[in-house]
N, C-alpha and C positions, 0 to 999 in steps of 0.2 A: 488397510493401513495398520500396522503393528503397533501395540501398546505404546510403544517406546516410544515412536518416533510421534506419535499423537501428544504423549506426555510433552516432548520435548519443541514440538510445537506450539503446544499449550503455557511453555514457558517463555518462545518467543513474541508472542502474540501479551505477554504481559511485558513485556521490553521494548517492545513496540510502542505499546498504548502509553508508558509513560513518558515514551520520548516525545509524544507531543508537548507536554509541559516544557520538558526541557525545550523545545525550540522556542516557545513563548517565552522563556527566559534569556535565549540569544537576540530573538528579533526587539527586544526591550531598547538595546541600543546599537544596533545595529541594522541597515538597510536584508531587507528577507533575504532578497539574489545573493548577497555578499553573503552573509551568512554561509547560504545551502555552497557557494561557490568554494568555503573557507575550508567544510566539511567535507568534500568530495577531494580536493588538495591533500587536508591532511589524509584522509583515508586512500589517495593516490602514493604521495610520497612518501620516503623515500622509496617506500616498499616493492615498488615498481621495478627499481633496478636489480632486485635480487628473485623477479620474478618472469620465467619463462612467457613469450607472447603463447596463448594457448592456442592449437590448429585450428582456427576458424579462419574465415575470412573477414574482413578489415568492414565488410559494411553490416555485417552482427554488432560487431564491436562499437560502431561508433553509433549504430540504432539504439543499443540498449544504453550507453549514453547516453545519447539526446532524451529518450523516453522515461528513464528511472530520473536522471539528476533534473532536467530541465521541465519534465512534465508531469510527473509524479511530484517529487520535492519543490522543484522552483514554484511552484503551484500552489501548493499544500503551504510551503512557508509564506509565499504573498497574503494566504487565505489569512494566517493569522495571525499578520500583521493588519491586513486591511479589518480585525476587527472579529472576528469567529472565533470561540474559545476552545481548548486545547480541548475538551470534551468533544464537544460537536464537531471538531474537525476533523480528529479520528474516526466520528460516528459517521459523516458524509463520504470520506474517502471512501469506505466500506461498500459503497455503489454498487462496485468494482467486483462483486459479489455475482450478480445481476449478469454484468457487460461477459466477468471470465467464463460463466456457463454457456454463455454464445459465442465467445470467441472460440473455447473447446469444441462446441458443435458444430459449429460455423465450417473452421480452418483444420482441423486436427480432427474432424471426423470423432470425435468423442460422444459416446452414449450419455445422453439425459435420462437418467433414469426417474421413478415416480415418488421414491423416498427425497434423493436431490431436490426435486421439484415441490415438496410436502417440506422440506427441512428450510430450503430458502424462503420460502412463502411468510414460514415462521419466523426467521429471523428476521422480515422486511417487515412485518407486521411490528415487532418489536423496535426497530429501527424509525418505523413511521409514530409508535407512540413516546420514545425517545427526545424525536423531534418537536412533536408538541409540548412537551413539558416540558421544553429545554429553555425557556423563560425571553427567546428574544437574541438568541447570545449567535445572534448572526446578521452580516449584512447582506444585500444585496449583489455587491462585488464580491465579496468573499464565498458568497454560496456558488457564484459561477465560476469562480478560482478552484474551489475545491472538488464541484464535481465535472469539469476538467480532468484533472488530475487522475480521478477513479477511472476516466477512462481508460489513460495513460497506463493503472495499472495494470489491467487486464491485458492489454501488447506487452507488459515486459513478460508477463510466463510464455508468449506464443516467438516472440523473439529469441529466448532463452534454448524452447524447442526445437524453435528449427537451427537454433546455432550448431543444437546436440555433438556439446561436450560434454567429459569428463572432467574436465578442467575447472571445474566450478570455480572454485576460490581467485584463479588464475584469470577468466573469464569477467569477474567482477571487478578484479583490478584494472584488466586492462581497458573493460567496457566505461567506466567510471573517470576513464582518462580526458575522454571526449563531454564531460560533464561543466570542469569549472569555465575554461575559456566562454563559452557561450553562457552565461550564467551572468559574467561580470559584465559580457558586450549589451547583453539587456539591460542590467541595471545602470548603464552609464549612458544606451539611448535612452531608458525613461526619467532616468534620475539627475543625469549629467555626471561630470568627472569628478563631482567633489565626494561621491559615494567614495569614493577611490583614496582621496586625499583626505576626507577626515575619519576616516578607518584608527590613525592610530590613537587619536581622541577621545572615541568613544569602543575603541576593545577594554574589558576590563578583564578580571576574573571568572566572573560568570560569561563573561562571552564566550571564555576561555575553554571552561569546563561544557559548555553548552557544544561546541564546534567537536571537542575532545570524544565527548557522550556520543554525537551523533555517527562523528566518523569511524570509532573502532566497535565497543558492543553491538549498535546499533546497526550498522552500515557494513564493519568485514564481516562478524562473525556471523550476524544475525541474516545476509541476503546468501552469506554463503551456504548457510545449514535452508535459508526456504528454495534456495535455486537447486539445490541437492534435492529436493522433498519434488519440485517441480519436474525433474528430471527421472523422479523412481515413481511419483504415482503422478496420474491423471488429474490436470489444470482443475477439472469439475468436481473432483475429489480434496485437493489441495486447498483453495480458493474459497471456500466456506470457513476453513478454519479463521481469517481476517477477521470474522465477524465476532469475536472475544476481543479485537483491539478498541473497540469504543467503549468496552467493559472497564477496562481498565482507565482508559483513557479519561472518562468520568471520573473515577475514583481520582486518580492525579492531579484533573483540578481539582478535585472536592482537597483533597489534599494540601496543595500548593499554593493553590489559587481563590480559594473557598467557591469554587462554581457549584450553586445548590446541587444538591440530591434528592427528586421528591420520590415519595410511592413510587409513584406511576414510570419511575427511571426502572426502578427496582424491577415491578413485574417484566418490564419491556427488557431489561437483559436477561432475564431470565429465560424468556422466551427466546432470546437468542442463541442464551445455550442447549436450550430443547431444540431449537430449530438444526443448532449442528449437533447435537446429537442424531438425530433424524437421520440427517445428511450423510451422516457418516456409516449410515447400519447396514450391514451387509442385506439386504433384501434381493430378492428375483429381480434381475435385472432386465425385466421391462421398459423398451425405450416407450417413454410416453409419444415421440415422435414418430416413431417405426409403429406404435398402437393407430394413432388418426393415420397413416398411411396408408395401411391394411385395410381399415375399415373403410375409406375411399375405394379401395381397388372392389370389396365385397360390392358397395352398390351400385360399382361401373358394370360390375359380371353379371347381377341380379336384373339390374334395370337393359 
């Protein structure tokens, strides 16, 4: 991965993490589904009509729909409305870390290599002391809402792949189309129709700028510049970098919300940036999984 594009990684991955604050300030008075459903609308129209369908087929399209708005976001936003703070929800999503290294090996035939595997280790390690000292600032429900969701992230880069466009920006529009309709059909079977009807009651301002935040930095520019990053380097290479969004993510509420910060946050992101540093180092590309296979086949031969 080139300076550059790591830098500029590095700046969306703090754009990221502080959008979790901002949704905790939409879901304040607003149902989460409607919310994510508000966000993916505006970030659809109008822009849609001045924007070419890109050459894929129609079941890309409406998969990375269903999986980025409905299972990633709709998810993520339940999480922290049901009660998980903008910190920790960024820090759980992050999962996804984990699931994309399997999904790449799994599905795409992608090399694990043994820095990959020394660099995530690190960053789960700090992830795992994150989570102890994160004071309580989750539920039950919302832990299983959010790590949902990480799943969900790891299919949108393999969806993405195999859609293999060029069309990136084009791609997100038009994937993003198949997002709100199903969004609002959930929240009005679990919430009923008044989700619907007292919407114009409780939109305010901040609703306003919270929906505004999500759907343009956050949502065009920001999935178009990481679906670009997904498409020029490898899922297993890519997918590490997420783990700076709880970096941040913390800081935001620390910021926003005053969600403590103790030590023990402190050394735990740290080790997350060692971990992608790691992740990231050009080492001998040794698949640790092509090593245990080799050495199977040595003492089929021997014995």
């Amino acid at each position: 991965m080139t300076l550059r594009d790591f830098g500029l990684l590095f700046a969306l991955m703090a754009l990221w993490g502080l959008n979790f604050s901002v949704i905790k300030l939409g879901v304040s008075t607003v149902h989460p589904l409607v919310l994510t459903a508000l966000r993916f609308s505006a970030a659809v129209f109008p822009l849609i009509f001045f924007i070419k369908k890109p050459d894929v087929e129609w079941r890309y399209l409406m998969a990375y729909g269903l999986s980025f708005g409905v299972g990633v976001w709709g998810l993520t936003t339940l999480s922290i409305g049901a009660g998980v703070s903008a910190g920790m929800a960024s820090l759980l999503l992050d999962m996804s870390v984990v699931s994309g290294l399997l999904v790449g090996w799994f599905f795409l035939n992608e090399t694990i290599t043994r820095n990959k595997i020394l660099g995530v280790g690190l960053a789960l390690l700090g992830l795992v002391l994150i989570m102890v000292a994160d004071g309580g600032a989750v539920t039950g429900k919302g832990l299983i809402l959010v790590l949902m969701a990480s799943v969900f992230w790891s299919f949108n880069s393999l969806i993405v792949k195999r859609a293999n466009t060029q069309s990136i920006f084009a791609f997100n529009v038009w994937g993003m189309l198949f997002a709100p309709l199903p969004l609002l059909l959930l929240a009005v079977i679990f919430e009923g129709t008044q989700v619907i009807t007292e919407l114009p009651n409780q939109f305010t301002q901040w609703t306003l700028f919270s929906v505004l935040f999500q759907a343009y930095p956050t949502t065009l520019l920001g999935y178009w510049f990481w679906n670009k990053m997904i498409m020029k380097y490898s899922v297993s290479s890519v997918a590490p970098m997420t783990l700076l969004v709880p970096v941040f993510g913390i800081l935001g509420g620390y910021c926003f919300y005053d969600e403590p910060i103790e030590m023990s946050q402190i050394i735990a992101a740290m080790l997350i940036l060692l971990g992608l540093f790691v992740g990231q180092m050009a080492l001998p590309k040794l698949s640790f999984f092509k090593r245990l296979r080799g050495n199977s086949c040595k003492k089929s031969t021997m014995s």
